[in-house]
C-alpha positions in Angstrom: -31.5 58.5 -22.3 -32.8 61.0 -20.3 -36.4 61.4 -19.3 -37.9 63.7 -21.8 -36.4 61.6 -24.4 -37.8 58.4 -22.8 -41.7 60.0 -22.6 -41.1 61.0 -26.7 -40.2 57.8 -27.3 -42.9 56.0 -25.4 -45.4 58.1 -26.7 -44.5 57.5 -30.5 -44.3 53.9 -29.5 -48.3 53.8 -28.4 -49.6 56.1 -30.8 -47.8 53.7 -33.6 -49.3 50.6 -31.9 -52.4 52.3 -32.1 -52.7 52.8 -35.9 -51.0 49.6 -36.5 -54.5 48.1 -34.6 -57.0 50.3 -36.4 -55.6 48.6 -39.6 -56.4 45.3 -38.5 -60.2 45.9 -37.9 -62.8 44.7 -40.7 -64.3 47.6 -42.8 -68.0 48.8 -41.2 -70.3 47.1 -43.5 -68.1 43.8 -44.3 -69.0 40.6 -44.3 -66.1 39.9 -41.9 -67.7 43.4 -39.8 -70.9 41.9 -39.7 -69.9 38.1 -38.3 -67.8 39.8 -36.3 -70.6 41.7 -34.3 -72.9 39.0 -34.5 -70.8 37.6 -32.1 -70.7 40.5 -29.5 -72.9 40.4 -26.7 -75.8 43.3 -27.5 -74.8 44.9 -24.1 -71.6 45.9 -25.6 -72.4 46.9 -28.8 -72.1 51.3 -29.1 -75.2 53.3 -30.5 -73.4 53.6 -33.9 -72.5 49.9 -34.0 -76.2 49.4 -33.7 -77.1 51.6 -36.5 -74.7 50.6 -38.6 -75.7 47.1 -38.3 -78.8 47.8 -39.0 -78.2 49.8 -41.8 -75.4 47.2 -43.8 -76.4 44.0 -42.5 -80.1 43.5 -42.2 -81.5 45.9 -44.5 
């Protein structure tokens, strides 16, 4: 296998890994999404997480 081969290969491989991972996140909103970011330190959660918390599980 040469190189160019190897990098094509390497990159499929990660990108793939990548949407296999998205798939396994809760849905924004969920009950699962919500307990899920309950448990997140503040510090760590992203402007939209914020919103989004606000917006699905409080209100």
């Amino acid at each position: 296998m040469n190189k160019a081969t190897f990098k094509l290969v390497a990159t499929a491989s990660l990108l793939m890994s990548a949407l296999l991972l998205q798939g396994c996140s809760p849905e924004v909103g969920s009950k699962e999404w919500c307990a899920d970011l309950k448990e997140k330190p503040k510090g760590e959660w992203s402007v939209n997480e914020g919103k989004d918390f606000a917006k699905h599980c409080i209100f």
